[in-house]
PQR file of N, CA, C, O and H, with PARSE charges and radii, in Angstrom:
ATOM      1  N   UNK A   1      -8.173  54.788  -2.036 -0.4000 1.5000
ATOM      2  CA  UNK A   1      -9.014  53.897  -2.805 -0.0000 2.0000
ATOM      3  C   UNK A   1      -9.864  54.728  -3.768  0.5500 1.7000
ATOM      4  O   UNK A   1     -10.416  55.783  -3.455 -0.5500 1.4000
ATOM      5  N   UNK A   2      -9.917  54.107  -5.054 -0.4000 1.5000
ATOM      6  CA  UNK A   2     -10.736  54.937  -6.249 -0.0000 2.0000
ATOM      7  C   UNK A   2     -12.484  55.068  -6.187  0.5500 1.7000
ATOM      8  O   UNK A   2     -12.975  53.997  -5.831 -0.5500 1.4000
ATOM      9  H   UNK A   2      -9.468  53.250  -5.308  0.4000 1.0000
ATOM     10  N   UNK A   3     -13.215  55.835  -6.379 -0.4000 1.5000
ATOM     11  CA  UNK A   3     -13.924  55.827  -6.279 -0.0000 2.0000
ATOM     12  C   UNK A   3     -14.868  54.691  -6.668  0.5500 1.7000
ATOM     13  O   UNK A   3     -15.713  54.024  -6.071 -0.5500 1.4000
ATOM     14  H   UNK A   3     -12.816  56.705  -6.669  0.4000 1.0000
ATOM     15  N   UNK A   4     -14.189  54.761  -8.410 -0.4000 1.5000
ATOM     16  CA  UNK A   4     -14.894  53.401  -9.413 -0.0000 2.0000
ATOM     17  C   UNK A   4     -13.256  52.975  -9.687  0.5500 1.7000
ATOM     18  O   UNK A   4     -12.247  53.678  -9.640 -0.5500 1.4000
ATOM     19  H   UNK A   4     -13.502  55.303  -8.895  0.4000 1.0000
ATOM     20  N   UNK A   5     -13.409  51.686  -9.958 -0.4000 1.5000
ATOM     21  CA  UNK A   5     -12.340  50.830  -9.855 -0.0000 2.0000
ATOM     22  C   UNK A   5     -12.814  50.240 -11.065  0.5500 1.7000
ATOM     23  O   UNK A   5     -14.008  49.940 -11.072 -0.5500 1.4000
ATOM     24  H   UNK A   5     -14.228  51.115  -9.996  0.4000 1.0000
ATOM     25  N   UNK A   6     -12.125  50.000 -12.117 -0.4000 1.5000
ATOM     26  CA  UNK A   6     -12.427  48.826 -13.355 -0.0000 2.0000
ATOM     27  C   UNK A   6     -11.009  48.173 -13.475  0.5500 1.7000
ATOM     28  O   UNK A   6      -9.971  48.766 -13.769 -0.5500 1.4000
ATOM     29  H   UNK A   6     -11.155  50.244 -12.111  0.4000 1.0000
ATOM     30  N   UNK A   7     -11.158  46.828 -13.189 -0.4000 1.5000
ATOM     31  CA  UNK A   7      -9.982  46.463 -13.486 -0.0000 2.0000
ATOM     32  C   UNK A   7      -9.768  45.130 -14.575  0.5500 1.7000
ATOM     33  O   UNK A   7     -10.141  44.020 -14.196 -0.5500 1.4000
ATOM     34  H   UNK A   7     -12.001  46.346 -12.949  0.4000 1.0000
ATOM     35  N   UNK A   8      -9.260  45.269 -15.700 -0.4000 1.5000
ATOM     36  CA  UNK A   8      -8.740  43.998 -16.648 -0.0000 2.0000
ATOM     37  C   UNK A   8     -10.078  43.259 -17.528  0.5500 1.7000
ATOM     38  O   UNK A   8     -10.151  42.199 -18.150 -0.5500 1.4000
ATOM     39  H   UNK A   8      -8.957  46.171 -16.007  0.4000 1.0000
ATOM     40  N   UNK A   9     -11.069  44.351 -17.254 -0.4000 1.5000
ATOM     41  CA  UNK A   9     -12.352  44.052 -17.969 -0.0000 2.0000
ATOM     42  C   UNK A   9     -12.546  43.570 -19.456  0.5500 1.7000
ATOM     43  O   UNK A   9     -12.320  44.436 -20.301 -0.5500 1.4000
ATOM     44  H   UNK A   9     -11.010  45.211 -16.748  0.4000 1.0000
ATOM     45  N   UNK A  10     -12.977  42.168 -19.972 -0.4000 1.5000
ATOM     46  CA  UNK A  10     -13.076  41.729 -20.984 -0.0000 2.0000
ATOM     47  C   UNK A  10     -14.847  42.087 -21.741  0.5500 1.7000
ATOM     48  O   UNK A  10     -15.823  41.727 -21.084 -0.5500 1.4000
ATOM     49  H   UNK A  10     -13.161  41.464 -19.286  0.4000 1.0000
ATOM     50  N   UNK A  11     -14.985  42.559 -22.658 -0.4000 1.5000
ATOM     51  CA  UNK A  11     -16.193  42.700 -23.180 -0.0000 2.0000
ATOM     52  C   UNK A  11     -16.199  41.858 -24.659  0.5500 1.7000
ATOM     53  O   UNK A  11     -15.252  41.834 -25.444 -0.5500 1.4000
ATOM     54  H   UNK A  11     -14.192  42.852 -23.193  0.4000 1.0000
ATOM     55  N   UNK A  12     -17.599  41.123 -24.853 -0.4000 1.5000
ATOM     56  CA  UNK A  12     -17.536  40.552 -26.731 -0.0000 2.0000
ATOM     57  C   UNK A  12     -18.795  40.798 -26.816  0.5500 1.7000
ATOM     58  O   UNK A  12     -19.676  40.718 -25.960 -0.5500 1.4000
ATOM     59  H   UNK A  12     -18.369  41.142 -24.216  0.4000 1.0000
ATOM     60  N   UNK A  13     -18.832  41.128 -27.988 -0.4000 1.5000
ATOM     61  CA  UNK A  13     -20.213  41.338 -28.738 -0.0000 2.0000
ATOM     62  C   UNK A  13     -20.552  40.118 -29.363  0.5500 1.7000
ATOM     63  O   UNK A  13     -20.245  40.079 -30.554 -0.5500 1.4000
ATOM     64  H   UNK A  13     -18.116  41.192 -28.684  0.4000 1.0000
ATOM     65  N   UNK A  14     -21.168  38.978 -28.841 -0.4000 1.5000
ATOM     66  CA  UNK A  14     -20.711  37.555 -30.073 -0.0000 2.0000
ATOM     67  C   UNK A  14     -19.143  36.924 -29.886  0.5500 1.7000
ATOM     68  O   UNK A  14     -18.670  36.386 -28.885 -0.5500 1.4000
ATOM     69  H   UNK A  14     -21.418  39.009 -27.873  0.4000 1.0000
ATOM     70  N   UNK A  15     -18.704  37.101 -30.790 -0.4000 1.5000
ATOM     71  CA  UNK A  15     -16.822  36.419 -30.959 -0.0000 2.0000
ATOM     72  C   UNK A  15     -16.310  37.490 -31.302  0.5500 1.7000
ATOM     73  O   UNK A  15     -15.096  37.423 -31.494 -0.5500 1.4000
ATOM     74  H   UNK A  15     -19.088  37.538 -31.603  0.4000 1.0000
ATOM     75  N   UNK A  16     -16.847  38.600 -31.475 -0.4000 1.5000
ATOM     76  CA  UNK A  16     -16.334  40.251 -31.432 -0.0000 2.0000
ATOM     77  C   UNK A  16     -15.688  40.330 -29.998  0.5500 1.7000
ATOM     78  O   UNK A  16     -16.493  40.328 -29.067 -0.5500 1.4000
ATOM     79  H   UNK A  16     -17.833  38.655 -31.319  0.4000 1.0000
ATOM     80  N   UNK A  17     -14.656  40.383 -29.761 -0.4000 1.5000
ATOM     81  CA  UNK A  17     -13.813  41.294 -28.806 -0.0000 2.0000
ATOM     82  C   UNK A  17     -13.610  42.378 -28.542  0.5500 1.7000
ATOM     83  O   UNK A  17     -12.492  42.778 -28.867 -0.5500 1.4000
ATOM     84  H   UNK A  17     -14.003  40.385 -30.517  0.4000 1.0000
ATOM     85  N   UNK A  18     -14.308  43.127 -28.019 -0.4000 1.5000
ATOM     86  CA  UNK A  18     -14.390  44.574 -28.247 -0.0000 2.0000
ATOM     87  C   UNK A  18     -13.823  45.075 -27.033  0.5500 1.7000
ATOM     88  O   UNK A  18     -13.517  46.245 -27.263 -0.5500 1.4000
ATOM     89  H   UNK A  18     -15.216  42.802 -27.755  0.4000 1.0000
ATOM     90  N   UNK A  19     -13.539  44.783 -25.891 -0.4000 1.5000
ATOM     91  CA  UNK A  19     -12.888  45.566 -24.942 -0.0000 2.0000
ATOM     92  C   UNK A  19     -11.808  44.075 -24.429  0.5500 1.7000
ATOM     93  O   UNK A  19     -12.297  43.043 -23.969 -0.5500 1.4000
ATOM     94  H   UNK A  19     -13.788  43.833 -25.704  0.4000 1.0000
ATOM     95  N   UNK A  20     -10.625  44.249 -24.601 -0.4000 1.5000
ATOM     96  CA  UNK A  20      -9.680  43.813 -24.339 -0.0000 2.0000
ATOM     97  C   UNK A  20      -8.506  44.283 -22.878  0.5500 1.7000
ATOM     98  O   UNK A  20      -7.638  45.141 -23.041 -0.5500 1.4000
ATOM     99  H   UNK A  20     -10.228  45.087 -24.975  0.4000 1.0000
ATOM    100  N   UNK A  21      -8.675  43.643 -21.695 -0.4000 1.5000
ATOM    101  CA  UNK A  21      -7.748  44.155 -20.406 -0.0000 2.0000
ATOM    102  C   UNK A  21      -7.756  45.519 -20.267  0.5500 1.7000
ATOM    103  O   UNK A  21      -6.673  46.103 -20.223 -0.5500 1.4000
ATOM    104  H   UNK A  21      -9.379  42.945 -21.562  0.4000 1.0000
ATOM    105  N   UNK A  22      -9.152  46.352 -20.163 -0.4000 1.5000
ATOM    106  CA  UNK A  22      -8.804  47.553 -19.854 -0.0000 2.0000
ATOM    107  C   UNK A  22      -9.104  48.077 -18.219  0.5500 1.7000
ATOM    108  O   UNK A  22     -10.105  47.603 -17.682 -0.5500 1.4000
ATOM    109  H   UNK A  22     -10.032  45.878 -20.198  0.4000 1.0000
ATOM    110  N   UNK A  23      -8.432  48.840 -17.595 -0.4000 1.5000
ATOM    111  CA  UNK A  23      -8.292  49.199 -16.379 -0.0000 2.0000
ATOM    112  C   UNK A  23      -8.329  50.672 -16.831  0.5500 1.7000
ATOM    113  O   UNK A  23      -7.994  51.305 -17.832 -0.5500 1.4000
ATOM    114  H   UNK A  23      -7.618  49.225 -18.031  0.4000 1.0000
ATOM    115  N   UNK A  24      -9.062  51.000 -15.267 -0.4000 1.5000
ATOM    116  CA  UNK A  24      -9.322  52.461 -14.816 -0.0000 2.0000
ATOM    117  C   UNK A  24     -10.010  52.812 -13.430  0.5500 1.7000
ATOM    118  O   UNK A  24     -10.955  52.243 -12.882 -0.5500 1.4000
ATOM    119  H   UNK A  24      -9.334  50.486 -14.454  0.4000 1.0000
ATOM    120  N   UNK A  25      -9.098  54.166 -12.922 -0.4000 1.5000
ATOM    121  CA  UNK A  25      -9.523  54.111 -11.651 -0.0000 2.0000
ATOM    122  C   UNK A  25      -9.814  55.837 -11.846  0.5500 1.7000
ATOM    123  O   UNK A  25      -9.194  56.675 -12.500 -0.5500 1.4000
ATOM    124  H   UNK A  25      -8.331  54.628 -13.367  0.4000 1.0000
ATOM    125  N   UNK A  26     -11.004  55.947 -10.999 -0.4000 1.5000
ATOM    126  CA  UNK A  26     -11.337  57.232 -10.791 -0.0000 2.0000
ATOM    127  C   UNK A  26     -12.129  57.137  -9.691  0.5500 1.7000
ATOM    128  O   UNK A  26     -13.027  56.418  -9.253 -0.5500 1.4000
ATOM    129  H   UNK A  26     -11.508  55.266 -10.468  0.4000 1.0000
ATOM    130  N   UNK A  27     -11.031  58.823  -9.161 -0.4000 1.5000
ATOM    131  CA  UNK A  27     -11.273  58.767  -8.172 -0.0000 2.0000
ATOM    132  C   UNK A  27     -12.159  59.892  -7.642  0.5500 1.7000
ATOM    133  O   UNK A  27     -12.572  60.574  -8.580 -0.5500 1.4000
ATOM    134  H   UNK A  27     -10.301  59.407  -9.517  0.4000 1.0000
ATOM    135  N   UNK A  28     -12.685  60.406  -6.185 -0.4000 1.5000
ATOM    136  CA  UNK A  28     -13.917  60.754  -6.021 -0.0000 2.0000
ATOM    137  C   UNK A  28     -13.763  62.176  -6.703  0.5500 1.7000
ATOM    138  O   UNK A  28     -12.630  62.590  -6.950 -0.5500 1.4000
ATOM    139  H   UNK A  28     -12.350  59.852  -5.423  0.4000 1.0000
ATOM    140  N   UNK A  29     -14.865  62.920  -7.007 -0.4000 1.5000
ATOM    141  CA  UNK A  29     -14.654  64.257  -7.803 -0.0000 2.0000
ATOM    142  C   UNK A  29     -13.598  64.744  -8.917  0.5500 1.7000
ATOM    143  O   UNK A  29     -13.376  65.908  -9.252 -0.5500 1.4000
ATOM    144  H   UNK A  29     -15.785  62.584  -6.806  0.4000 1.0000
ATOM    145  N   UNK A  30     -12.894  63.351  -9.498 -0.4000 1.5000
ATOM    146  CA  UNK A  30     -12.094  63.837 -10.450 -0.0000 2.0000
ATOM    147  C   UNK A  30     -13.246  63.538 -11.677  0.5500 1.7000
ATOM    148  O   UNK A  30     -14.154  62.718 -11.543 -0.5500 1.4000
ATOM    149  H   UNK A  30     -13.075  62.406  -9.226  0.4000 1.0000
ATOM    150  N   UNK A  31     -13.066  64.219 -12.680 -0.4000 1.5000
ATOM    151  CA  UNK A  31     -13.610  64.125 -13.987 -0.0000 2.0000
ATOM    152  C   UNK A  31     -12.541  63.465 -15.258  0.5500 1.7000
ATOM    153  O   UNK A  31     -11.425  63.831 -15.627 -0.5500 1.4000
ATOM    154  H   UNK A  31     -12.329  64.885 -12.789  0.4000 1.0000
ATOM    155  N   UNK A  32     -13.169  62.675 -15.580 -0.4000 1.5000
ATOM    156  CA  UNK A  32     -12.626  61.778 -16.803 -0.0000 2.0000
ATOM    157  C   UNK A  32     -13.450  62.027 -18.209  0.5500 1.7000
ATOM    158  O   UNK A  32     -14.676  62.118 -18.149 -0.5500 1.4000
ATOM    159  H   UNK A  32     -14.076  62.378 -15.280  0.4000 1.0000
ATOM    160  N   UNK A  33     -12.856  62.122 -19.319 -0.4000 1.5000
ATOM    161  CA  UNK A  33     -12.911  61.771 -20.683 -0.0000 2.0000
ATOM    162  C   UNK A  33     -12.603  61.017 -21.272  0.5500 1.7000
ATOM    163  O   UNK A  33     -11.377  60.909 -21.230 -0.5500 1.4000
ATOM    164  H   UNK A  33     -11.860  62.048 -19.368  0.4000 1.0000
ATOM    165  N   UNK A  34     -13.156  60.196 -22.010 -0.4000 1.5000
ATOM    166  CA  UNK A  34     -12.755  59.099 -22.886 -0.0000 2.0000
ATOM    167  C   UNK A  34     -12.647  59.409 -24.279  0.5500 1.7000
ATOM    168  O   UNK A  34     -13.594  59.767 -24.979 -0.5500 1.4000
ATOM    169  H   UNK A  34     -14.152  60.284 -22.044  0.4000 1.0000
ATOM    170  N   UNK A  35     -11.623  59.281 -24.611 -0.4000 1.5000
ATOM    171  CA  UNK A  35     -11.864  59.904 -26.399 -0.0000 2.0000
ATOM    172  C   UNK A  35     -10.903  58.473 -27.076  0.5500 1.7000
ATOM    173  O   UNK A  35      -9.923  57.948 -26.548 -0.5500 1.4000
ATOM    174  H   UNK A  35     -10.853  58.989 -24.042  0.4000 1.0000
ATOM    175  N   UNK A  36     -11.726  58.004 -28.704 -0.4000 1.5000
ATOM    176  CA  UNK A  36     -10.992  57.679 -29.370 -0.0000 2.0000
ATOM    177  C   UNK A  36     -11.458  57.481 -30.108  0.5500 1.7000
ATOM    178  O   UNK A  36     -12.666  57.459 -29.868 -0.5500 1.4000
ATOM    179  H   UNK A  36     -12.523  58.430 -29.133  0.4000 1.0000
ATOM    180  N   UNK A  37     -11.096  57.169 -31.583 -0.4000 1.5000
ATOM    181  CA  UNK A  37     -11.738  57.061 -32.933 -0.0000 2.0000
ATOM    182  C   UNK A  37     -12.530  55.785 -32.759  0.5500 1.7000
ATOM    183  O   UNK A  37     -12.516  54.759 -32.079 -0.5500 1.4000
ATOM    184  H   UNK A  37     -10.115  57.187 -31.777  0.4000 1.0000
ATOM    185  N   UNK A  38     -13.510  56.603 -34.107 -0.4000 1.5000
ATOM    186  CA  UNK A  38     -14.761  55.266 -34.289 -0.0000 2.0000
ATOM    187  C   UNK A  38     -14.129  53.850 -34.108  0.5500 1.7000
ATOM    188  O   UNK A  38     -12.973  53.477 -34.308 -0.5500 1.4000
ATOM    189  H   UNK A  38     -13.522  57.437 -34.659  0.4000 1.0000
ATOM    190  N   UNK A  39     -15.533  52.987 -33.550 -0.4000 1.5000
ATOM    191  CA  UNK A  39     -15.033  51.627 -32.851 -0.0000 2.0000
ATOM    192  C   UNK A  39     -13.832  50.973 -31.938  0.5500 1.7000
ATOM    193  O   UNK A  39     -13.588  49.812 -31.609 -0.5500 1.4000
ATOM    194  H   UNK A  39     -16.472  53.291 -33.387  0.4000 1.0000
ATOM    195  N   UNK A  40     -13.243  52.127 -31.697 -0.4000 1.5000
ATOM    196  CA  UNK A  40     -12.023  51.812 -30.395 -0.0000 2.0000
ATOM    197  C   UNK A  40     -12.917  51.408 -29.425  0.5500 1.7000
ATOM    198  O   UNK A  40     -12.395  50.401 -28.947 -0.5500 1.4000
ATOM    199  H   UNK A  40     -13.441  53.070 -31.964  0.4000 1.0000
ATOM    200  N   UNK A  41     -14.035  51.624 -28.819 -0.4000 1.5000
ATOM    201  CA  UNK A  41     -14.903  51.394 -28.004 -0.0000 2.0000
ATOM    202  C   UNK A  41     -14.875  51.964 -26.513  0.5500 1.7000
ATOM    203  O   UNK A  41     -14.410  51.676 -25.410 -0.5500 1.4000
ATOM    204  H   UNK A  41     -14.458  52.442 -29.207  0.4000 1.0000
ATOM    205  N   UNK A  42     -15.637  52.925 -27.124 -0.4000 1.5000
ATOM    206  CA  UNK A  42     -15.626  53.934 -25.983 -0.0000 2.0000
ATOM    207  C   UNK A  42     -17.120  53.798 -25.810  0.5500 1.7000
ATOM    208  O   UNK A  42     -17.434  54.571 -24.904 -0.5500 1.4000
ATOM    209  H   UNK A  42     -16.015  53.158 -28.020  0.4000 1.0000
ATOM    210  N   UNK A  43     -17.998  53.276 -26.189 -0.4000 1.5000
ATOM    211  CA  UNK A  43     -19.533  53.051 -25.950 -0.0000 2.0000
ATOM    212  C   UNK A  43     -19.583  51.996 -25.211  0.5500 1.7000
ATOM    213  O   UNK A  43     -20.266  51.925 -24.189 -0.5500 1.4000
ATOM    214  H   UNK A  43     -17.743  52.649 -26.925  0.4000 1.0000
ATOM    215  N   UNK A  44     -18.510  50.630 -25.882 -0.4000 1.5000
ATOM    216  CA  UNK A  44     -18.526  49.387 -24.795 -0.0000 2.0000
ATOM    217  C   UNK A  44     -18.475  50.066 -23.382  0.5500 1.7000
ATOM    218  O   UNK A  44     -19.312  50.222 -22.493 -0.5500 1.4000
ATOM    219  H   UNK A  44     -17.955  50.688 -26.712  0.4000 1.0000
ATOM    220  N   UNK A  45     -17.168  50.404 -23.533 -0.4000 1.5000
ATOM    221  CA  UNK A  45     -16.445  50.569 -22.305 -0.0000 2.0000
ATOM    222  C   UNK A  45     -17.715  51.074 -21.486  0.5500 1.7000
ATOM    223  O   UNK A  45     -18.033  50.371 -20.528 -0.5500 1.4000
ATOM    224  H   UNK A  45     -16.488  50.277 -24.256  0.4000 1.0000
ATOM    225  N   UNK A  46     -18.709  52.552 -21.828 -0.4000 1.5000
ATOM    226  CA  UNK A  46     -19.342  52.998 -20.781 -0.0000 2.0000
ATOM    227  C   UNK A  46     -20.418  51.878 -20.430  0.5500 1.7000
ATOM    228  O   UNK A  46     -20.559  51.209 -19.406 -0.5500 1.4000
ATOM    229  H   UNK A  46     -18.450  53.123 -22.607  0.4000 1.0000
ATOM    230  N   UNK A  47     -20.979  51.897 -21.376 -0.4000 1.5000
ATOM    231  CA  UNK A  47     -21.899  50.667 -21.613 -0.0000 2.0000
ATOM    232  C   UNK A  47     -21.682  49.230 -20.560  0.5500 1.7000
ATOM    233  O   UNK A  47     -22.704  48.763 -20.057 -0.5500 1.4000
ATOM    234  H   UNK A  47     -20.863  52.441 -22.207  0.4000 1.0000
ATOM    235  N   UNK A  48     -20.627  48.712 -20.324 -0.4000 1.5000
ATOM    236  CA  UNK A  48     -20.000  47.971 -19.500 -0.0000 2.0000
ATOM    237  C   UNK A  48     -19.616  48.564 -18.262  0.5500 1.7000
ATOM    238  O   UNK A  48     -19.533  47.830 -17.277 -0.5500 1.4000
ATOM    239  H   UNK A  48     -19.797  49.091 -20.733  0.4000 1.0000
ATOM    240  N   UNK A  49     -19.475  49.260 -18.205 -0.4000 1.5000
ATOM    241  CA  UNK A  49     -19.161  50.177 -17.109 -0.0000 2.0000
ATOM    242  C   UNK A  49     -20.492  50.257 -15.918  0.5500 1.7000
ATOM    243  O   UNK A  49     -20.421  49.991 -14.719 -0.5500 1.4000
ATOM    244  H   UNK A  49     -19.542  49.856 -19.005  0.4000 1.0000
ATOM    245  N   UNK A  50     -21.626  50.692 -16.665 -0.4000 1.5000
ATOM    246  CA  UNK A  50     -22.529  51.163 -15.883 -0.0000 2.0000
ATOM    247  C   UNK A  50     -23.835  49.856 -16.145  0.5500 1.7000
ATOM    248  O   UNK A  50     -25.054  50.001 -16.057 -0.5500 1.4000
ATOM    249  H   UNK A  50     -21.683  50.909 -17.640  0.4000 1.0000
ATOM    250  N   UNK A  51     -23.062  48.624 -16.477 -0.4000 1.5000
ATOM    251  CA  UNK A  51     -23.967  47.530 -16.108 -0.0000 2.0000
ATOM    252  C   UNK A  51     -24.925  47.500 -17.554  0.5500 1.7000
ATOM    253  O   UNK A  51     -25.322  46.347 -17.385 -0.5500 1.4000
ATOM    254  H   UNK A  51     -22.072  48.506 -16.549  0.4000 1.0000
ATOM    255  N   UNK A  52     -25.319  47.749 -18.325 -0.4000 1.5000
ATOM    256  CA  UNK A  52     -25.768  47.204 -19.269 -0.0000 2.0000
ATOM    257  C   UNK A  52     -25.250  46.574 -20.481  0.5500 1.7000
ATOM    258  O   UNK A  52     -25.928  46.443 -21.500 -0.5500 1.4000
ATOM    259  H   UNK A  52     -24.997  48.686 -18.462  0.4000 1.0000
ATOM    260  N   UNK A  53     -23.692  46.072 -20.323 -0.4000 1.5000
ATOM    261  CA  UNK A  53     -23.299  45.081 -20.420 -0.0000 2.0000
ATOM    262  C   UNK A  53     -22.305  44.231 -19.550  0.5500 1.7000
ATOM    263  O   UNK A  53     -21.479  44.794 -18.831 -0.5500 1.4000
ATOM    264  H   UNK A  53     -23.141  46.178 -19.495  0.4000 1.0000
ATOM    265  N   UNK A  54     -22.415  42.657 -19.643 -0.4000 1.5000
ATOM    266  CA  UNK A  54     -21.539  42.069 -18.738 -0.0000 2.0000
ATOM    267  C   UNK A  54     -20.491  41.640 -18.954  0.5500 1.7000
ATOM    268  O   UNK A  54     -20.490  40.569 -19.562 -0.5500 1.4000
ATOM    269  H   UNK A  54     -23.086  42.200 -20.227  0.4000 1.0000
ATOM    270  N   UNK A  55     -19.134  42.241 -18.577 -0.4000 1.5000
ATOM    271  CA  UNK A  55     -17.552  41.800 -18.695 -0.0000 2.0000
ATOM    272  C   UNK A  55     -17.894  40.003 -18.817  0.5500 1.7000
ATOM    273  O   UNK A  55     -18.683  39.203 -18.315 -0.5500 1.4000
ATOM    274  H   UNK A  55     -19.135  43.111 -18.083  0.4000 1.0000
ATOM    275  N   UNK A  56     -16.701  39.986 -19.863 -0.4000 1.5000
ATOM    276  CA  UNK A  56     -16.729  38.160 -19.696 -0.0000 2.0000
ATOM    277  C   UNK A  56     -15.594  37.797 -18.471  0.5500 1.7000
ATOM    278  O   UNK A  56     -15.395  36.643 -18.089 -0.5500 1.4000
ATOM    279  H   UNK A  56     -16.059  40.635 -20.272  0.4000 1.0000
ATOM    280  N   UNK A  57     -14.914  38.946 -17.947 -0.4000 1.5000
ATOM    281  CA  UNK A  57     -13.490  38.748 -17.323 -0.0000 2.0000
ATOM    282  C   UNK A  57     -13.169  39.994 -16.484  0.5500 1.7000
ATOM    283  O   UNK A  57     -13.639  41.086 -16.803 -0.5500 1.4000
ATOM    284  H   UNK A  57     -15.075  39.883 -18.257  0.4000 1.0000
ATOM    285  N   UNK A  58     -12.449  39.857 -15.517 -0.4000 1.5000
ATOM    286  CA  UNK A  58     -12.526  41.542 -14.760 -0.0000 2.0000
ATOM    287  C   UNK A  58     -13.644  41.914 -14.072  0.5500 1.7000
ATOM    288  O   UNK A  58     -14.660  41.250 -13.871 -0.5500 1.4000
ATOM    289  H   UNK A  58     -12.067  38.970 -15.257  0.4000 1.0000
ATOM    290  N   UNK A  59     -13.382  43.022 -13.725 -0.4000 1.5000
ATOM    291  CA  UNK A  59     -14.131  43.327 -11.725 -0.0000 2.0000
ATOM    292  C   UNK A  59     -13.969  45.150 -12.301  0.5500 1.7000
ATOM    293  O   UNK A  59     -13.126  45.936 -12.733 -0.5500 1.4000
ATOM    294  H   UNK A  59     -12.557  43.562 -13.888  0.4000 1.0000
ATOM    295  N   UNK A  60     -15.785  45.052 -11.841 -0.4000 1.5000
ATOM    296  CA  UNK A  60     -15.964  46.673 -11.768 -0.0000 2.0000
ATOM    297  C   UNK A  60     -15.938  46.918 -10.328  0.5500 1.7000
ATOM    298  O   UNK A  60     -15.177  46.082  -9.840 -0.5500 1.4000
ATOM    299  H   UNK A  60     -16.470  44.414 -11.490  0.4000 1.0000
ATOM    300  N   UNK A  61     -16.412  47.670  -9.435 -0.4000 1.5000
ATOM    301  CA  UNK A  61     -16.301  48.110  -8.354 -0.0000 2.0000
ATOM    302  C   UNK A  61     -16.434  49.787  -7.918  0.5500 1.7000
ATOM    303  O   UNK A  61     -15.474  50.555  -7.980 -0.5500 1.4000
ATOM    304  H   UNK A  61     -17.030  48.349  -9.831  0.4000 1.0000
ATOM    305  N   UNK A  62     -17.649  50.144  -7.521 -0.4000 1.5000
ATOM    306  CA  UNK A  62     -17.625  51.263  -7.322 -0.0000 2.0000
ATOM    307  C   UNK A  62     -18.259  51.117  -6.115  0.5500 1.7000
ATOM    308  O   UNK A  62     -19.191  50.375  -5.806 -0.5500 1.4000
ATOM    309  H   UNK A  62     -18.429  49.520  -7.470  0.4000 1.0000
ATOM    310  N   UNK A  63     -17.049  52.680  -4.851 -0.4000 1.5000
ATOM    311  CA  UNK A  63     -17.084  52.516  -3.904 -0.0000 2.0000
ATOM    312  C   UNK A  63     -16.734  51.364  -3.013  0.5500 1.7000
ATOM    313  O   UNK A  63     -17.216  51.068  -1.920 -0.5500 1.4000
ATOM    314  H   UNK A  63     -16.292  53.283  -5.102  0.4000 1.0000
ATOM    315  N   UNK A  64     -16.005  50.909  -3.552 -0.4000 1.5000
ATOM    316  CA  UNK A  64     -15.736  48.810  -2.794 -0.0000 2.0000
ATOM    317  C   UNK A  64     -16.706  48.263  -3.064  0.5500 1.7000
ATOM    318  O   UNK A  64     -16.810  47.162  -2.524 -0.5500 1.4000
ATOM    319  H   UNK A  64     -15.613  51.149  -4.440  0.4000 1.0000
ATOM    320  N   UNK A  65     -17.598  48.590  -3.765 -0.4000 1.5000
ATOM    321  CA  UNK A  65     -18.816  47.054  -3.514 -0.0000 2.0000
ATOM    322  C   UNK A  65     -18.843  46.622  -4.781  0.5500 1.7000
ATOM    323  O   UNK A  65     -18.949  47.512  -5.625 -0.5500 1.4000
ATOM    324  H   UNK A  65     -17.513  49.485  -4.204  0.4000 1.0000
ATOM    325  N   UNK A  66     -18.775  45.447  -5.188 -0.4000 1.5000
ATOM    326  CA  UNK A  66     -18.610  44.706  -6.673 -0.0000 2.0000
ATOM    327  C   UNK A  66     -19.581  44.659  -7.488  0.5500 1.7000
ATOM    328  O   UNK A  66     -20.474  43.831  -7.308 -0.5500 1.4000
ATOM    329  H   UNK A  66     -18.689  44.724  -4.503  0.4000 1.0000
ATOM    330  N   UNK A  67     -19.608  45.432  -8.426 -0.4000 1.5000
ATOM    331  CA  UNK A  67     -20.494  45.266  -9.289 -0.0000 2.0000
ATOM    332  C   UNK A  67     -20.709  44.198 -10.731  0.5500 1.7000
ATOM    333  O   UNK A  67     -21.609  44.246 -11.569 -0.5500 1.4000
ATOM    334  H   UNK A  67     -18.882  46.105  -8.571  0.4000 1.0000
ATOM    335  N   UNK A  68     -19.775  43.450 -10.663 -0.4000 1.5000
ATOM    336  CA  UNK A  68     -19.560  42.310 -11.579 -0.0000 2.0000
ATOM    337  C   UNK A  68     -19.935  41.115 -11.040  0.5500 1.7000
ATOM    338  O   UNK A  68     -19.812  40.078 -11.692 -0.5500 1.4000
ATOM    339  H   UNK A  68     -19.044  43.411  -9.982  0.4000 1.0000
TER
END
């Protein structure tokens, strides 16, 4: 089981769609990078990730306990 679990997470800014079905699992002591050109949304993603924004769709989960 992954440490943090994101699975099929929808993010909108407004009617902006900015994170579309994305999944990711990491697991304990591995290290991850996110890279991609301006506005691919790699700020959502963390940003959503760590709760200061809320998926409209999809399940975060770190450690098993649900954070969505």
């Amino acid at each position: 089981m992954a440490m943090l679990e994101v699975e099929r997470i929808h993010t909108y800014y407004g009617h902006i769609h900015a994170l579309h079905d994305v999944s990711v699992n990491v697991e304990e002591g591995e290290i991850v990078t996110i890279i991609g050109a301006n506005g691919a949304g790699k700020s959502t993603m963390l940003k959503t990730t760590s709760g200061l924004l809320k998926p409209r769709k999809g399940s975060i989960r770190l450690n098993n306990e649900e954070l969505t």
